[in-house]
C-alpha positions as CSV (number, residue, x, y, z in Angstrom):
1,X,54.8,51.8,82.8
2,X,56.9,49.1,84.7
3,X,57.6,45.8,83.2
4,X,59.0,42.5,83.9
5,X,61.6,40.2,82.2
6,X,62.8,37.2,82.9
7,X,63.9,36.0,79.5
8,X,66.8,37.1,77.0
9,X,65.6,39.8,74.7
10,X,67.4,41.2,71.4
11,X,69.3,44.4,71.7
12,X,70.9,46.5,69.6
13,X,75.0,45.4,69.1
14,X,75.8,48.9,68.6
15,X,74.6,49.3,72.5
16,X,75.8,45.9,73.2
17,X,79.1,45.4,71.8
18,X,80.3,43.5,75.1
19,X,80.7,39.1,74.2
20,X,79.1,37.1,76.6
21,X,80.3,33.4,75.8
22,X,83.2,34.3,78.1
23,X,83.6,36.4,81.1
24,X,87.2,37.3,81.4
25,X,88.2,39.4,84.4
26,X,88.8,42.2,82.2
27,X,85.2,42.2,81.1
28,X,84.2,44.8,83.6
29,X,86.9,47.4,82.4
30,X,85.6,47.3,78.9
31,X,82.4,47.3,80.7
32,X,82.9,50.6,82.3
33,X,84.5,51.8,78.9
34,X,81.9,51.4,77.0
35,X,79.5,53.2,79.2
36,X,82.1,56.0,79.8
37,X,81.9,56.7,75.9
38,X,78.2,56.6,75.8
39,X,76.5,59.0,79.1
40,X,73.0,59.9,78.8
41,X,71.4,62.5,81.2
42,X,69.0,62.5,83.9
43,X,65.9,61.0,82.9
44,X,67.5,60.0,79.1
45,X,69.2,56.9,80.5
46,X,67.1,54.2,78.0
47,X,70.2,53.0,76.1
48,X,72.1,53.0,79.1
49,X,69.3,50.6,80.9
50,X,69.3,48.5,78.0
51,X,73.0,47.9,77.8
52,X,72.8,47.4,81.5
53,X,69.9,44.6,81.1
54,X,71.7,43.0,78.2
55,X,74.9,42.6,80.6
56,X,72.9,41.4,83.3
57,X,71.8,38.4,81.4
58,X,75.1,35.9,81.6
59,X,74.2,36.6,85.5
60,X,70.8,35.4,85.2
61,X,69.0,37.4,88.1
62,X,65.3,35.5,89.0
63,X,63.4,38.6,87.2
64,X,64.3,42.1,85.7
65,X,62.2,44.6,86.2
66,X,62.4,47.3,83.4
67,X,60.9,51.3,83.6
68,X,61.6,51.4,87.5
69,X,61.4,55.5,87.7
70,X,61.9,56.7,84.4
71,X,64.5,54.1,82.9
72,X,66.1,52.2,86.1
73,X,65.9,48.8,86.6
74,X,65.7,46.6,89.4
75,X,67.5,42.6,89.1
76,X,66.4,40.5,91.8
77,X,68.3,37.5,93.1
78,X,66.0,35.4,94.9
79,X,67.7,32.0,97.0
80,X,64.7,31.5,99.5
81,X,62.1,32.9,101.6
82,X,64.1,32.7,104.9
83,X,66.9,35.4,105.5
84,X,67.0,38.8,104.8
85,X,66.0,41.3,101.8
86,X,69.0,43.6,100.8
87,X,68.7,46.0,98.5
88,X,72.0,47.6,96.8
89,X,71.5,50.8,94.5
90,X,74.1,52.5,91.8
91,X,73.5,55.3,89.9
92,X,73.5,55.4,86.4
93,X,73.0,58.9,84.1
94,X,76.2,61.5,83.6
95,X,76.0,65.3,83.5
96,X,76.3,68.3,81.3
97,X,79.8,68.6,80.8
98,X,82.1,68.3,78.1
99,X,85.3,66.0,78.2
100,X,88.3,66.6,77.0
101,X,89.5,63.7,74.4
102,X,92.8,62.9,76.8
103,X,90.9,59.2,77.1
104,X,91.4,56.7,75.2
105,X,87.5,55.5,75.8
106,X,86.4,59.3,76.3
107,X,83.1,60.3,75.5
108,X,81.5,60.5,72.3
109,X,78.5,62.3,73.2
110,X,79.1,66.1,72.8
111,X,78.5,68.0,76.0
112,X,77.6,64.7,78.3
113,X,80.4,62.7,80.2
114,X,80.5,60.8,83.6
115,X,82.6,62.6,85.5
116,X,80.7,61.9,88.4
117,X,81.9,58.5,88.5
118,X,78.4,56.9,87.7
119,X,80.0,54.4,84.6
120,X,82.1,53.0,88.0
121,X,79.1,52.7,90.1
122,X,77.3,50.9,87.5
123,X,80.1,48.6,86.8
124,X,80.4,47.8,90.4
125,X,77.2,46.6,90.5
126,X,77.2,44.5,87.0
127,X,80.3,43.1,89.2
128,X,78.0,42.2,92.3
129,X,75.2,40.4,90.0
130,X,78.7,37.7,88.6
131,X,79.2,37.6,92.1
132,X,75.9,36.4,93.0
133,X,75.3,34.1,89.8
134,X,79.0,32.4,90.8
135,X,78.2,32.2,94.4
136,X,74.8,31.9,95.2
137,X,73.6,32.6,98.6
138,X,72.3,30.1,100.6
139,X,69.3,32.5,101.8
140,X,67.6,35.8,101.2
141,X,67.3,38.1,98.6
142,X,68.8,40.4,97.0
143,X,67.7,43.2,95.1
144,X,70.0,45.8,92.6
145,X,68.7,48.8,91.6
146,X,70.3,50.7,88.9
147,X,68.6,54.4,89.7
148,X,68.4,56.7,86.9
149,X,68.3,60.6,87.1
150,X,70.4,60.9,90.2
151,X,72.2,64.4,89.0
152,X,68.9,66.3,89.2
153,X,67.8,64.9,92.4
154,X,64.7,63.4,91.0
155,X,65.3,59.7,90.2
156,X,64.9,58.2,94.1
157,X,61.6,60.0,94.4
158,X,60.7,58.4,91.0
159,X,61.8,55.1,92.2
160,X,59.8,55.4,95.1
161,X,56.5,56.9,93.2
162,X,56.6,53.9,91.0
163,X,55.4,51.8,94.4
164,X,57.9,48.5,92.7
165,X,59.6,48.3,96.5
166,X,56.5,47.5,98.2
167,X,56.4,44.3,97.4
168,X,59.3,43.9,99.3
169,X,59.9,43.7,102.8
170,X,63.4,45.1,102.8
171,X,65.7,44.7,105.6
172,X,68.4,46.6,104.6
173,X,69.5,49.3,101.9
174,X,72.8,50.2,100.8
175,X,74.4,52.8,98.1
176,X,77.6,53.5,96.7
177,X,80.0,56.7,95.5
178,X,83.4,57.2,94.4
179,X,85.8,59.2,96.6
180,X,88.1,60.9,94.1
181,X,91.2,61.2,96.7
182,X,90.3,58.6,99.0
183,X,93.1,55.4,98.9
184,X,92.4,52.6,96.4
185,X,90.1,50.1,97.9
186,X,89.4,51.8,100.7
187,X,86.0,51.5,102.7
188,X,84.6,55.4,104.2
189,X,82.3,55.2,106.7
190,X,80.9,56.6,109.7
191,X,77.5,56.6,111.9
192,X,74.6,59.7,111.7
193,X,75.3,62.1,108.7
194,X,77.3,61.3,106.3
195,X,76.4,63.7,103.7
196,X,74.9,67.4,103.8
197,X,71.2,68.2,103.1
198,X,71.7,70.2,100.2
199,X,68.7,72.3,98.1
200,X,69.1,75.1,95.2
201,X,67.5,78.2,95.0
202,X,65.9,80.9,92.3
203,X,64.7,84.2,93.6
204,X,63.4,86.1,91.2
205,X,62.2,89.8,91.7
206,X,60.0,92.0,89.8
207,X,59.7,95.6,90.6
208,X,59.7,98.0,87.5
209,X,61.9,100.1,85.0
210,X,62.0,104.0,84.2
211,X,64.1,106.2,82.5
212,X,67.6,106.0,83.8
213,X,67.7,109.7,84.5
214,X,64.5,109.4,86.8
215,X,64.9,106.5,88.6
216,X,62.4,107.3,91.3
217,X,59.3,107.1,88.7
218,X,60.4,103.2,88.7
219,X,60.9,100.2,91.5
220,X,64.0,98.9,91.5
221,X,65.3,95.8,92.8
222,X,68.8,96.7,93.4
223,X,67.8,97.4,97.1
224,X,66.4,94.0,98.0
225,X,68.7,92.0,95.7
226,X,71.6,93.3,98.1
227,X,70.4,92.7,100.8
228,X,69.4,89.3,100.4
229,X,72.8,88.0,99.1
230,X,74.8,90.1,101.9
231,X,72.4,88.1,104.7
232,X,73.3,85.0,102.8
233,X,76.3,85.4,103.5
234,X,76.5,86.4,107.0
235,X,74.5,83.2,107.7
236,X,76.8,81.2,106.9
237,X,78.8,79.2,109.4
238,X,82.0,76.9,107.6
239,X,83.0,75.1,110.6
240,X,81.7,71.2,109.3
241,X,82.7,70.3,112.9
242,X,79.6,72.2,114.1
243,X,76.3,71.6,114.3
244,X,75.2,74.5,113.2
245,X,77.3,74.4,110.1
246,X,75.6,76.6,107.3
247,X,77.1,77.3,103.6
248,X,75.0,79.3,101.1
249,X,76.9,79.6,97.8
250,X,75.6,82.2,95.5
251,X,75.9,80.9,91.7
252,X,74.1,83.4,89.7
253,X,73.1,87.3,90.4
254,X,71.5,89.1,87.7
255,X,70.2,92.4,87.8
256,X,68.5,94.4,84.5
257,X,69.9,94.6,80.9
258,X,72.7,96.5,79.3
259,X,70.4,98.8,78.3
260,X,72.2,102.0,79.7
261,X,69.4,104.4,78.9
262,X,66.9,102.4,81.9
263,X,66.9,101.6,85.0
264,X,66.8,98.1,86.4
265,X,63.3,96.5,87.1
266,X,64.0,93.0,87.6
267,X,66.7,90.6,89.3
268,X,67.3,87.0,89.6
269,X,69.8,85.7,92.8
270,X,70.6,81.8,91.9
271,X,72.1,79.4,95.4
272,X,72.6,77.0,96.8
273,X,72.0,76.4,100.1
274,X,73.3,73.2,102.7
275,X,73.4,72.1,106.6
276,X,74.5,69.3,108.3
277,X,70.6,68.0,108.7
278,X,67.3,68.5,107.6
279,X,66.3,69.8,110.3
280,X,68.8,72.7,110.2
281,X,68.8,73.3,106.0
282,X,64.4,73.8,107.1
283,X,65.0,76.7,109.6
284,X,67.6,78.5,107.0
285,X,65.0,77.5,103.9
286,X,62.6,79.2,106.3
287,X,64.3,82.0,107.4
288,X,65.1,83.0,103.9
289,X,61.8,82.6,102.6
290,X,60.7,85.3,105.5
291,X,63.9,87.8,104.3
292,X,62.9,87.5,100.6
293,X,59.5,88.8,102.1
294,X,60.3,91.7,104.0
295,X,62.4,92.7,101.9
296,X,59.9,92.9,99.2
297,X,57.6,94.7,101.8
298,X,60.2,97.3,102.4
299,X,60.0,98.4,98.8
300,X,56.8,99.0,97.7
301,X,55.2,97.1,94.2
302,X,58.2,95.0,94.2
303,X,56.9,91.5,93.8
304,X,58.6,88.2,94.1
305,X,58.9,83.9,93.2
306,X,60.7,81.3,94.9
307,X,61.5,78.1,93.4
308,X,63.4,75.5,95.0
309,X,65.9,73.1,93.3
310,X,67.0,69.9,93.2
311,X,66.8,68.9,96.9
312,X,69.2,66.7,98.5
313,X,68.7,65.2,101.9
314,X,71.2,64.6,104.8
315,X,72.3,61.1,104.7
316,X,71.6,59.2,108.2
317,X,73.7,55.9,108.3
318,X,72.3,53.4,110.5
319,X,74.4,52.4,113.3
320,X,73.9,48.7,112.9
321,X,74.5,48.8,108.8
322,X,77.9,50.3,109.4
323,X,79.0,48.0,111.8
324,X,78.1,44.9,109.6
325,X,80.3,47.3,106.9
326,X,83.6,48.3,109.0
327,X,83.5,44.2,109.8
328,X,83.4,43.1,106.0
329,X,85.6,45.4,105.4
330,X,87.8,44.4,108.1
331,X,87.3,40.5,107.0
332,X,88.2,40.8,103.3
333,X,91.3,43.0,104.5
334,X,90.1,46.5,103.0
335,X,91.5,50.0,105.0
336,X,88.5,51.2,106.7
337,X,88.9,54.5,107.2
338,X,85.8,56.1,109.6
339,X,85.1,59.7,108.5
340,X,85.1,62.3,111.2
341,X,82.8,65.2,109.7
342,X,79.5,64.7,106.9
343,X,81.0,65.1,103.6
344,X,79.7,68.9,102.5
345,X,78.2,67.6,99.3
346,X,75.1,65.8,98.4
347,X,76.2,62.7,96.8
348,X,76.5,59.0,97.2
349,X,78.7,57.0,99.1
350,X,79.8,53.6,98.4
351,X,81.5,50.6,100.3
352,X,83.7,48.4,98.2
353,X,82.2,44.9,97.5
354,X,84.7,44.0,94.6
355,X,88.1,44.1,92.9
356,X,87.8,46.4,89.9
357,X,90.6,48.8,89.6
358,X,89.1,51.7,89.2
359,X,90.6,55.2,91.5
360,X,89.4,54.7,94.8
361,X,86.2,52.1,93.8
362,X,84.9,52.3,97.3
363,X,81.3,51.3,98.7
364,X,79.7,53.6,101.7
365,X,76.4,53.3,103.2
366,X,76.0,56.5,102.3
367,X,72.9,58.1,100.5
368,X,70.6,54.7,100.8
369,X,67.5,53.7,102.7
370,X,64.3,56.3,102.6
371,X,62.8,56.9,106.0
372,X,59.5,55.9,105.1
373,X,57.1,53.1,105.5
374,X,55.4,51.9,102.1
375,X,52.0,50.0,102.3
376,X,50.1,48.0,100.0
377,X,46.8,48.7,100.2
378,X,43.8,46.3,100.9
379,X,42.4,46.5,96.7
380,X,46.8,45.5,96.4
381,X,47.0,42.8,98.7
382,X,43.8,41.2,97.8
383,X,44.4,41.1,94.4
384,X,46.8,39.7,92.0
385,X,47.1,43.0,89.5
386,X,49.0,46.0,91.2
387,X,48.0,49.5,90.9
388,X,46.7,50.4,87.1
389,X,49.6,50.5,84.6
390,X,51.9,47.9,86.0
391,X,52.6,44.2,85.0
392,X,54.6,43.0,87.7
393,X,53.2,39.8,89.7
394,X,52.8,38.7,93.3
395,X,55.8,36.7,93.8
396,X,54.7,33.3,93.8
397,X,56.7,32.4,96.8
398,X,55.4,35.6,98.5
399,X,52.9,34.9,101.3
400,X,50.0,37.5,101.1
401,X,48.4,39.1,104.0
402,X,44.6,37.7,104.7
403,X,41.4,39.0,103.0
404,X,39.9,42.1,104.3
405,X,43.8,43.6,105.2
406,X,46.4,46.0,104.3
407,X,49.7,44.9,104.8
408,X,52.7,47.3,106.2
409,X,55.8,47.1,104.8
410,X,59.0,49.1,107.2
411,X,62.9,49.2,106.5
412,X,63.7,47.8,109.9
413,X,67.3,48.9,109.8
414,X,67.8,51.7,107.6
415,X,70.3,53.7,105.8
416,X,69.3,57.3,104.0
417,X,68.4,56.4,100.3
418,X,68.8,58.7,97.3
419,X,68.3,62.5,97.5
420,X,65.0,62.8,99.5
421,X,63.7,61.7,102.4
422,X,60.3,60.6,103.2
């Protein structure tokens, strides 16, 4: 269910601690604090969004729009109909992991911190939305997503699923990531891939156990199991300078019980897997999927189940969008650094738009615009209610394609959005 806002609402002051009569420059630290001590995992983000929203309000974006994938929300700043649509996207849930109490604002959820830097991204973007209340454009729009469930991979697609972007005919789409290491205020960039396509894998096998002094009346799995984690690992290829640049990590291998009387029947080999592009993480996906086959051939009665994990794709940055980036950059007197290899892991990018002083608060175009083409459909176009279950409006300043048509929305300069591709 998506819904729209465009009015203050009452929140909670436990969640919402953070004065709004005056917006010091130190605002945005206690900001950041305050979500810092309170993560929320992929796909549990709702008092996260609500603080967000509440925060948002002193900014006065045109609309809110509330349940965008789960518990994101989209603010949209709207100066006119002539110019360009941008759309700039932070992510907003933590992960599993438990922090030490070293911080002064350290978490105070058990077992849930950001240490992913997410609390930054969404502070950053709090930051943008003063920026564009104090300074209003004198065109355009401008659209900021806050995209939950990030960690698991899931929250683009479910941003996507929810149809909310096509009413907009977005020019341009933009993400951003800390770079623990990288110099303070620094922009990281660079055309093509940017980021690995990463995916995680669970093969499990099931064969059958026997007496451990008659091993031959069972089928065991040790065999297979072997030889699927030693070809693994002969596939792999470290050099990130090469194309053909391959790393499967092995995580977990299990093989029977400590039950020392029988012999193993089942196994389980946990990885993940990553190339420089789709194209090249497809053939290895592939070729494994064939191994795990044979292999299961070779031993007869052993049977097998693949499930893949948390997909990732390659981030393509548009040649265009990074050249308007190294130039702000350049402008506002930020080191640009351009980045000579992908980064091996699957996260977001960022390029700086702001002063917060957070380690190394940088913006990349990294990890943005889905290669897709969204349509609204002729029933959407020709009527003022959306697809079943929403309750956002046509825009009133939105010109609607004639009766009897569908109207086809593009990204006509594109960046790689979220974790998926489509």
């Amino acid at each position: 269910m998506v819904t729209v806002r465009g009015s203050n609402l009452n929140f909670n002051p436990y969640l919402c601690p953070i004065k709004k009569q005056v917006m010091q420059e130190n605002t945005f630290h206690h900001i950041r604090h305050h979500l810092h001590q309170h993560p929320e995992l992929s796909g549990r983000e709702s008092n996260t969004a609500r603080f967000i929203e509440e925060q948002l309000q002193p900014f006065a974006p045109t609309k809110i729009i509330r349940h965008v994938g789960g518990h994101g929300l989209l603010a949209e700043y709207f100066f006119s109909e002539n110019g360009q649509t941008l759309l700039f996207r932070a992510d907003m849930d933590a992960v599993a992991v438990q922090e030490p109490n070293e911080l002064p604002y350290h978490s105070l959820i058990p077992g849930v911190a950001h240490k992913c830097g997410h609390d930054g991204h969404t502070t950053i973007l709090l930051r943008f939305a003063r920026m564009l209340h104090d300074h209003p454009l004198q065109q355009g729009r401008v659209l900021l997503l806050f995209q939950p469930a990030e960690e698991n991979g899931s929250g683009s697609k479910a941003v996507l699923d929810t149809k909310i972007l096509d009413y907009y005919a977005i020019d341009r789409v933009f993400a951003l990531h800390n770079i623990p290491g990288a110099p303070t205020s620094a922009v990281l960039c660079k055309e093509g891939s940017f980021t690995c396509a990463v995916v995680s894998v669970s093969i499990a096998l099931a064969g059958k156990t026997s007496h451990a002094a008659e091993p031959r009346n069972g089928i065991s799995p040790i065999p297979a199991t072997l030889h699927i984690v030693e070809e693994l690992q002969r596939w792999n290829n470290t050099n990130i300078q090469s194309d053909d640049y391959f790393l499967a990590t092995i995580v977990e291998i299990h093989v029977g019980e400590e039950a020392y009387g029988v012999s193993a029947g089942n196994s389980v080999i946990r990885a993940t897997l990553r190339a420089k592009t789709d194209h090249r993480l497809n053939e290895y996906t592939e070729k494994l999927k064939h191994l795990v086959i044979a292999d299961c051939e070779n031993t007869p009665g052993l049977q097998h189940k693949i499930r893949w994990l948390e997909p990732f794709s390659a981030n393509e940055n548009d040649k265009q969008a990074v050249a308007t980036i190294k130039s702000a950059a350049l402008r506002e007197g930020f080191n640009y650094v351009e980045v000579e290899n992908p980064l091996a892991g699957a996260k977001t990018s960022g390029y700086s738009l702001n002063g917060t002083k957070e380690p190394c608060s940088v913006w990349e175009p990294a990890k943005t615009v889905p290669r897709f083409t969204p349509r609204t459909t002729t029933s959407q176009t020709n009527s003022s209610k959306p697809e079943p279950g929403y309750s956002i409006p046509w825009h009133p300043y939105r010109k609607l394609p004639p009766t009897g048509t569908s109207s086809k929305l593009s990204f006509r300069h594109t960046i790689h959005f979220g974790e998926y591709k489509y």
